[in-house]
N, C-alpha and C positions, 0 to 999 in steps of 0.2 A: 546677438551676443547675450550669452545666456547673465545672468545678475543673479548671485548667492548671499544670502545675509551671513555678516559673520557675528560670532559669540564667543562669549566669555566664559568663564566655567562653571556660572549658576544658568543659562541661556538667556541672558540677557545682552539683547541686540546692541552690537557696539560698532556699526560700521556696513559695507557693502564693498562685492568683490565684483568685478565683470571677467565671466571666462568666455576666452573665445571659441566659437560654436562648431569650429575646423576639431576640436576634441574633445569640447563635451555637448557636444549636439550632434553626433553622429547615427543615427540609427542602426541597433544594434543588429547581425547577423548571426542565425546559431548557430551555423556552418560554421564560421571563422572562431568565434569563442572556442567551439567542442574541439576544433585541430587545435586549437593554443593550451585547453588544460589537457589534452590528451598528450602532446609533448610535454609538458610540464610535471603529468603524473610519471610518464617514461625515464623520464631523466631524474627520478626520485626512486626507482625501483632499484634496491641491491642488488640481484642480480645475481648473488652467494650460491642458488640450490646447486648441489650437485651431488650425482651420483656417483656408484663406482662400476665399472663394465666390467665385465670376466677377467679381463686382464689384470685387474685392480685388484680385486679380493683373494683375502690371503686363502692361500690353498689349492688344491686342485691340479698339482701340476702332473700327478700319475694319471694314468689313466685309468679306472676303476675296474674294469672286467675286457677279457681278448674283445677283440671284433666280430668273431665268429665261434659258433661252436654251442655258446647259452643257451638259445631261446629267445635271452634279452633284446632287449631295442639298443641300439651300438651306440656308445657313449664315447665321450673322450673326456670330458673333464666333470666332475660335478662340483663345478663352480659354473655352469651353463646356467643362460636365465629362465629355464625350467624347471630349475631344481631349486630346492627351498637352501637360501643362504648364497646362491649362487650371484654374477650378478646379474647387471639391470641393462635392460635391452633399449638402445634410444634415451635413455632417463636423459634430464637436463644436467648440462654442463657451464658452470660462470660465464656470466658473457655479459655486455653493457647493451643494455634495452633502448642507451639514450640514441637520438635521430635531429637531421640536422633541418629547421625551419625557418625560411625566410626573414630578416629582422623587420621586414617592411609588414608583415601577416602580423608579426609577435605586435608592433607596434600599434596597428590597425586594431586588433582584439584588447589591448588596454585601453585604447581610447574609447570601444564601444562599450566596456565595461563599468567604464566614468561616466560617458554617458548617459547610460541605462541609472547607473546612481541619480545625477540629476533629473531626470526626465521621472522618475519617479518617487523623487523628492526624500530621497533615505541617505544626504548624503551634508553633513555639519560641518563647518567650516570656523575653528574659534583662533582666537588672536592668544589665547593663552590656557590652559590644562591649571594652572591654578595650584601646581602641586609644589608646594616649597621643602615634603618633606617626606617620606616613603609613609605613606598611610592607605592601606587598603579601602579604608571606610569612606575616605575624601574621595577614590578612583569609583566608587559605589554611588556615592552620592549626586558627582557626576555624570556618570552612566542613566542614575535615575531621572536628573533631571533633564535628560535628551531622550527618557523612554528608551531604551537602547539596553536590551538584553544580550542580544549578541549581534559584535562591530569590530570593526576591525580599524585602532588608532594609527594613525599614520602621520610622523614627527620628522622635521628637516633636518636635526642633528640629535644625536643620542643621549637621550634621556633615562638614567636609571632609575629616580623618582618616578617615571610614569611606568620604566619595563618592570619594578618590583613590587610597585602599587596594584599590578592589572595581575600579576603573574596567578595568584589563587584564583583568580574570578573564572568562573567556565562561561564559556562563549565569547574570549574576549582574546585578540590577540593584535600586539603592537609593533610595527613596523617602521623602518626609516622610507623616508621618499624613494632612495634608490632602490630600494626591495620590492616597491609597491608592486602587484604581478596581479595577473587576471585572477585565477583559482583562487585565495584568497579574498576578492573582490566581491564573487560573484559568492560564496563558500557566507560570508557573513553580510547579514540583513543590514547592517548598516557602516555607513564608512564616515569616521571621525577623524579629520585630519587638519591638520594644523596650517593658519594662512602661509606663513612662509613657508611651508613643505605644497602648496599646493601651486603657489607663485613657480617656487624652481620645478616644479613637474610639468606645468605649464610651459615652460621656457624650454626643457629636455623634450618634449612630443610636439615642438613645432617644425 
């Protein structure tokens, strides 16, 4: 059973956590990670480009010169994708990128991802953020005194003192327990997360 110290909002030690080692002691695989953020970037892709095919673009619908007789190369429309303005041969058409991935993989790769946090020790556990009042400088102060330039907080229920204190800060982004997702994990150096958001995460990936 892995044992976390927990802290306060200047890091001063106020306690101890024991996680169980079935999800944060897992040894990470980078097979299983890379298929979890590669669904994860998938199903974040718009998907919007599109072209227009001959059919589409205005014009074209005479045909430019007889069939025979010119000299010419025999045309039928110059809105064909060889011709300049004409259109687009194959181009992409909207379409959803996302794909469907096992929930037992997806669970398996957040728990390797927590793990690899503890096992390499980049990973704060405090009983309270300290923030009574939207102040950037107090979410800084914080930040500094866990050495923590870029992290990613992670809170059990919604807090707009800590999402509008963090919101200026580059390298820093705040998330509810049920949000917590690999990419993001693995994306920022360190993971600042709240005891009760870590108790119920604990309880959710058993």
């Amino acid at each position: 059973m892995a044992t976390l110290a927990v802290y306060n909002a200047q890091k001063e030690k106020v306690g101890d956590i024991t996680l169980s080692d079935d999800i944060f002691g897992i040894k990470p695989k980078i097979g299983v990670l890379h298929e979890v953020v590669r669904w994860q970037m998938a199903k974040r892709r718009a998907g919007t480009a599109s072209t227009k095919t001959r059919a589409e673009v205005s014009g074209g619908g005479k045909k430019p010169w007889r069939q025979k007789g010119t000299g010419r190369a025999r045309v039928g429309s110059i809105r064909n994708p060889l011709w300049r303005h004409g259109g687009v041969a194959h181009g992409p058409k909207p379409r959803d990128y996302s794909y469907n991935l096992p929930k037992k993989v997806r669970k398996l790769a957040l728990k390797m991802a927590l793990s690899d946090k503890v096992a390499s020790d980049r990973i704060y556990v405090l009983n309270d953020f300290g923030l009574d009042e939207i102040k950037t400088k107090k979410m800084a102060s914080l930040l500094k005194a866990f050495d923590c330039e870029k992290a990613v907080i992670v809170t059990k229920e919604k807090d707009e003192n800590i999402e509008l204190s963090s919101r200026n800060i580059p390298g820093v982004k705040v998330l509810l327990e049920k949000g917590i997702n690999v990419y993001d994990i693995l994306k920022y150096e360190y993971l600042l997360i709240e005891e009760k958001a870590i108790q119920s995460l604990e309880e959710r990936l058993k």
